[in-house]
C-alpha positions as CSV (number, residue, x, y, z in Angstrom):
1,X,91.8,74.5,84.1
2,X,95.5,73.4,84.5
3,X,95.7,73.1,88.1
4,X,94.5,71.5,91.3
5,X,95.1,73.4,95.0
6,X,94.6,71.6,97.7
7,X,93.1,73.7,100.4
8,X,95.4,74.9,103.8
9,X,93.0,73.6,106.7
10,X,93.2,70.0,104.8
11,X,97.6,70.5,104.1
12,X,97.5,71.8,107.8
13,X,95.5,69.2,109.5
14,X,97.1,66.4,107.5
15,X,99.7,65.8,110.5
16,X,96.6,65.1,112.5
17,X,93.8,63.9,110.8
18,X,93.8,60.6,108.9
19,X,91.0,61.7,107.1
20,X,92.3,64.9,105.7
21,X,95.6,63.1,105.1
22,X,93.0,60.9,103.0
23,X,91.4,63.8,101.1
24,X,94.7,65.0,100.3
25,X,96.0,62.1,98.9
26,X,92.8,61.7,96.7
27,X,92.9,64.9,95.5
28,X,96.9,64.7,94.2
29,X,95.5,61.2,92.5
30,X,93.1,62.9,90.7
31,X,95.3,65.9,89.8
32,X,97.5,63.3,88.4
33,X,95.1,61.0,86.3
34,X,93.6,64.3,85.1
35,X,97.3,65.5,84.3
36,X,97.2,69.2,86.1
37,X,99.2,70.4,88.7
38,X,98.4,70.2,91.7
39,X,99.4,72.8,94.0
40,X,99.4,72.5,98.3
41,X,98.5,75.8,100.0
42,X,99.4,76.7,103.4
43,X,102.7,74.7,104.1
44,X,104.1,76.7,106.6
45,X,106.3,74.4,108.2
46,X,109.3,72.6,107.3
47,X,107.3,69.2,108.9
48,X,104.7,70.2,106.2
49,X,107.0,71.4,103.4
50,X,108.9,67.6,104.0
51,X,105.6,65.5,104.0
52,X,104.1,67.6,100.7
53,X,107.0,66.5,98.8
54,X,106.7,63.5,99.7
55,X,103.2,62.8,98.3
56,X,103.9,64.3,95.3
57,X,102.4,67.9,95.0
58,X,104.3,69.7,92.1
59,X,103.8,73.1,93.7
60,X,104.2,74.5,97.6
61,X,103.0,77.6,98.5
62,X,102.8,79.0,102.0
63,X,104.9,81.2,104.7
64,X,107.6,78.1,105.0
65,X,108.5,78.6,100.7
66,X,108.1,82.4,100.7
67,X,106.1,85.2,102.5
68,X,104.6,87.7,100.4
69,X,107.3,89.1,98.5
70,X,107.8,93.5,96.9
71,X,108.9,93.3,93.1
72,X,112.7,93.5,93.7
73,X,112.9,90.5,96.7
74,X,110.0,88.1,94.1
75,X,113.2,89.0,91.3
76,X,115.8,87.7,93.6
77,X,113.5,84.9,95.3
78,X,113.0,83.7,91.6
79,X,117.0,83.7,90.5
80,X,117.6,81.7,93.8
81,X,116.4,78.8,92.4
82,X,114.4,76.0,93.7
83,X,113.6,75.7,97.3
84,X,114.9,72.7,98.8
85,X,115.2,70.8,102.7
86,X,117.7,72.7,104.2
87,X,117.6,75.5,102.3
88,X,118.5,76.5,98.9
């Protein structure tokens, strides 16, 4: 095992919910302490995309970083380069 998701309904309710914010938190700790990566799915906002950052997930996934992507546009999504506030 090498990585750690975190699952959508507690990334999405995180805005909300003190205690998923909670379980979220937890969960990156021990991702950390257990040194894998630990991964945030279902950031579809750039509210969510902004707060994921900042408590330290190393990976984003959702509609806000990409939506499913053909062979050709996951090539050119890849050379882009790093996703970042505001756009590449």
């Amino acid at each position: 095992m090498d990585e750690l998701k975190v699952d959508q309904q507690f990334v999405r309710r995180s805005r909300e919910s003190d205690n998923d914010l909670a379980i979220v938190r937890t969960i990156i700790e021990l991702a950390q302490r257990l040194h894998l990566v630990c991964v945030a799915e279902g950031v579809e906002t750039e509210e969510l995309y902004a707060d994921m950052v900042g408590l330290g997930f190393d990976l984003l996934q959702g509609y806000f970083v990409a939506k499913p992507l053909g062979e050709e546009e996951l090539i050119q999504f890849v050379r882009a380069g790093p996703l970042t506030l505001g756009g590449r």
